[in-house]
C-alpha positions in Angstrom: 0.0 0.0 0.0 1.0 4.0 -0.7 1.9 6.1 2.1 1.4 9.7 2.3 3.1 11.4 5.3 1.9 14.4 6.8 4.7 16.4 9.0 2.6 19.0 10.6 2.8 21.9 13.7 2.9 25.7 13.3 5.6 27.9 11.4 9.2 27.2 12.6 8.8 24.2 14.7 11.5 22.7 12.5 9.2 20.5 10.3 11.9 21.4 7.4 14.5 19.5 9.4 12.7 16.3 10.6 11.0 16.1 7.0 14.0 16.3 5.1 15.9 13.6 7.7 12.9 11.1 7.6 12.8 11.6 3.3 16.8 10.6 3.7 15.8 7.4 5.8 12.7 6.2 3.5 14.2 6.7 -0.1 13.0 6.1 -2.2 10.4 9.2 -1.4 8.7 12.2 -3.3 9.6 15.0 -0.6 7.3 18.4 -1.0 7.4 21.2 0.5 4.2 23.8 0.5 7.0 26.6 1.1 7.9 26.4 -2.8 4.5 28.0 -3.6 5.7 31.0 -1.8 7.1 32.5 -4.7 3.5 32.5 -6.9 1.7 33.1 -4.0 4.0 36.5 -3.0 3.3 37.2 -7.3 -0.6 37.1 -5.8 0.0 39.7 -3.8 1.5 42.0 -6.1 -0.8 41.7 -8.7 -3.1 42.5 -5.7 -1.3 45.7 -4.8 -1.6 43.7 -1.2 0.4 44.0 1.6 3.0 40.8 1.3 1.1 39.7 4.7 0.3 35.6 5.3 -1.5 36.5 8.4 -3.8 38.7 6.6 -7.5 38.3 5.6 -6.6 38.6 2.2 -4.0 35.8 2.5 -7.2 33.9 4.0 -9.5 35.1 1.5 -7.6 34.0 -1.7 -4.3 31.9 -1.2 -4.1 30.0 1.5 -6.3 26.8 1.2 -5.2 27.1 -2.9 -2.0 26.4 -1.1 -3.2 23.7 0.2 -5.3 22.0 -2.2 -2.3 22.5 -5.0 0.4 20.4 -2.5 -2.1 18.0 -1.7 -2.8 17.5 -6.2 0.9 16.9 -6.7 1.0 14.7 -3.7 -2.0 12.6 -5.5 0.1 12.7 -9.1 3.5 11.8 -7.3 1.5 8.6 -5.6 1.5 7.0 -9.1 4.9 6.7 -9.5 6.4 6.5 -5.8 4.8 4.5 -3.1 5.6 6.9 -0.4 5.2 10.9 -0.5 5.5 13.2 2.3 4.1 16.8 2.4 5.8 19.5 4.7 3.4 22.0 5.8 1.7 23.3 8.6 -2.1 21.8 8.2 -2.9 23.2 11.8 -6.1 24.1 10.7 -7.0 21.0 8.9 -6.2 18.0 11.3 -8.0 19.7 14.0 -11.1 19.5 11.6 -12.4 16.1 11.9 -14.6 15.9 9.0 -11.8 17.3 6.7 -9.4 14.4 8.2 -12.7 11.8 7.5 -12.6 13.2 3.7 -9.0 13.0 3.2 -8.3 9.8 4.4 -11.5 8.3 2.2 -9.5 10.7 -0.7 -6.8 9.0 0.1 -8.0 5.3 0.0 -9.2 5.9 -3.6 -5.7 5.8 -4.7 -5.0 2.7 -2.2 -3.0 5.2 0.3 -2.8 5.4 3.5 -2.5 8.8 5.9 0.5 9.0 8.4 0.5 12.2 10.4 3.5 13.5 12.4 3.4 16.6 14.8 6.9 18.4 15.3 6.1 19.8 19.2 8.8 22.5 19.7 8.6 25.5 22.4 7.2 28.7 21.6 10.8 30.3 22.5 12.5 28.4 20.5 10.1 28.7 17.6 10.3 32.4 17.8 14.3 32.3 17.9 14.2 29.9 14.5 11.5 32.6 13.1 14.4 35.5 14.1 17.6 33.6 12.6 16.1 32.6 9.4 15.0 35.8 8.7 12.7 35.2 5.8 10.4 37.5 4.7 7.4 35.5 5.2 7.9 36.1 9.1 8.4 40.3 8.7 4.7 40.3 10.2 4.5 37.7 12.4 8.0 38.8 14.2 7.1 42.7 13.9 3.5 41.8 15.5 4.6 38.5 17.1 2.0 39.1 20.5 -0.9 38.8 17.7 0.7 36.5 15.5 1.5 33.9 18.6 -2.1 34.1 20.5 -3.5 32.7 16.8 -1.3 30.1 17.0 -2.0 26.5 18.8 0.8 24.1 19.9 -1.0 21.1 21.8 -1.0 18.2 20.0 -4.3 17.6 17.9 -6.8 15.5 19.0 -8.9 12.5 17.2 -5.9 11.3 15.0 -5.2 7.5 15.3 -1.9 7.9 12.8 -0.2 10.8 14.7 3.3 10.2 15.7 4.7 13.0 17.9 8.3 14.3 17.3 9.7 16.9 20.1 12.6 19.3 18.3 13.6 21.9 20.5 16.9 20.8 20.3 18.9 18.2 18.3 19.5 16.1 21.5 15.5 16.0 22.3 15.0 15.0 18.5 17.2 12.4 18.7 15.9 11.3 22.1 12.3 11.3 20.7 14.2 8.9 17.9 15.9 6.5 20.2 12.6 6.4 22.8 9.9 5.8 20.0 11.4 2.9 17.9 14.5 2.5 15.2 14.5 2.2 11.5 15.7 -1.6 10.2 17.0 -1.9 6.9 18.5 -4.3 4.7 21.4 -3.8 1.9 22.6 -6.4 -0.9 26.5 -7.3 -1.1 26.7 -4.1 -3.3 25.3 -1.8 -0.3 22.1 -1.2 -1.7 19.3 -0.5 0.6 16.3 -2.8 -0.7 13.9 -2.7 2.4 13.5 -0.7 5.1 11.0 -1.1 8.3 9.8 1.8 10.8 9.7 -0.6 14.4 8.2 1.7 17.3 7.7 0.3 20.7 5.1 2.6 22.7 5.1 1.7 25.8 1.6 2.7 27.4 1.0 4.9 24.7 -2.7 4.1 23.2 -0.9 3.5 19.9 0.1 0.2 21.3 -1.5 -2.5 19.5 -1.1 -4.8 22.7 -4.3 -3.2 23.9 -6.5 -4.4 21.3 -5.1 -8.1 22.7 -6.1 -7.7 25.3 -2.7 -7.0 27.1 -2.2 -5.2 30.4 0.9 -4.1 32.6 4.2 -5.1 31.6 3.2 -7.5 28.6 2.4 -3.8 26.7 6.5 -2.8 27.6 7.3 -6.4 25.6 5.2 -5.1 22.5 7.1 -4.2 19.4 5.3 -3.2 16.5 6.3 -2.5 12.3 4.4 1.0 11.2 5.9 1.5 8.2 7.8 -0.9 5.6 9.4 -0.1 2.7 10.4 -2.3 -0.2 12.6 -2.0 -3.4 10.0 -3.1 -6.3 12.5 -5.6 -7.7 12.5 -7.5 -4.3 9.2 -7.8 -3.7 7.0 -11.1 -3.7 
């Protein structure tokens, strides 16, 4: 089955990073990125004579969910040649709306995909220190009126979505800590060091994502519970 992978959480939580570091671990992998529409979408505002403002309800009005539905069509196209595609954008809006999530998933079914959501959880101060040393200018607004710009913004972890996977990255020693408590990637190479398969194996403890419960398992039996979430295969090896 496809995979599309969903790395989520509001600007400057370092979705770039942990996208771009899981795409280097599951090649082969379509890897997009909603922040390359930028560029037409700053173009809309020109035209516009609009303030270059993606806080703004003229950014709501006319670009934002175009945005959206434009990352999400390439993400359908790149499905048919590449098992496994993963979108980098916020969608803070749209995994907290249940019946959006409901639609998208039966979307996604159509082409014989399934969803896999991931929620970079970062602190707001460290957030607003990435914002300050990237200095793009898609954050002139949102630093120069950050008190607004934060209070719109929500960073607990959504609600009502069975495939989210949390990943903390407010450091590089918590993201790798969130990579060694969570699970390990298992691979396999040929004699000639290619890498043919590779299997995501998470072990969650008490975690409700632990299959154990549906057996019926309680206590420590749940600790003793390893499970495969994601396994990729070369097509030549496969059967």
């Amino acid at each position: 089955m496809r995979r599309l992978i969903l790395v989520t959480s509001p600007p400057a939580c370092g979705k770039t990073h942990v996208s771009k570091e899981i795409s280097k671990a599951l090649k082969p992998m379509v890897y997009l990125d909603k922040d390359t529409l930028i560029g037409l979408s700053n173009q809309v505002f020109k035209v516009a004579g609009e303030e270059n403002n993606r806080s703004s309800d003229f950014f709501e009005e006319n670009i934002r969910n175009t945005e959206y539905e434009v990352v999400i069509d390439l993400a359908l196209e790149a499905l048919e040649y590449c098992d496994t595609v993963l979108i980098n954008a916020p969608f803070t809006r749209e995994i907290r709306d249940l019946d959006y999530m409901n639609g998208f998933r039966k979307k996604l079914q159509e082409h014989d995909t399934e969803l896999v959501v991931i929620w970079v959880e970062t602190d707001i101060e460290v957030c607003h220190q990435r914002m300050i040393d990237r200095n793009s200018e898609r954050d002139t607004w949102k630093l120069a009126n950050w008190d607004e710009y934060i209070s719109r913004c929500n960073f607990e972890k959504p609600e009502g979505i069975p495939e989210l996977r949390v990943f903390k990255n407010s450091s590089k020693e918590e993201f790798e800590e969130a990579i060694r408590k969570t699970g390990c990637l298992l691979g396999y190479k040929t004699e000639d060091q290619r890498l043919v398969a590779l299997g995501a194996y998470m072990s969650y403890g008490y975690d409700a994502h632990n299959y154990g419960y549906d057996l019926e398992f309680t206590g420590e039996q749940l600790l003793a519970v390893g499970q495969i979430e994601a396994t990729i295969v070369d097509p030549d090896y496969r059967g």
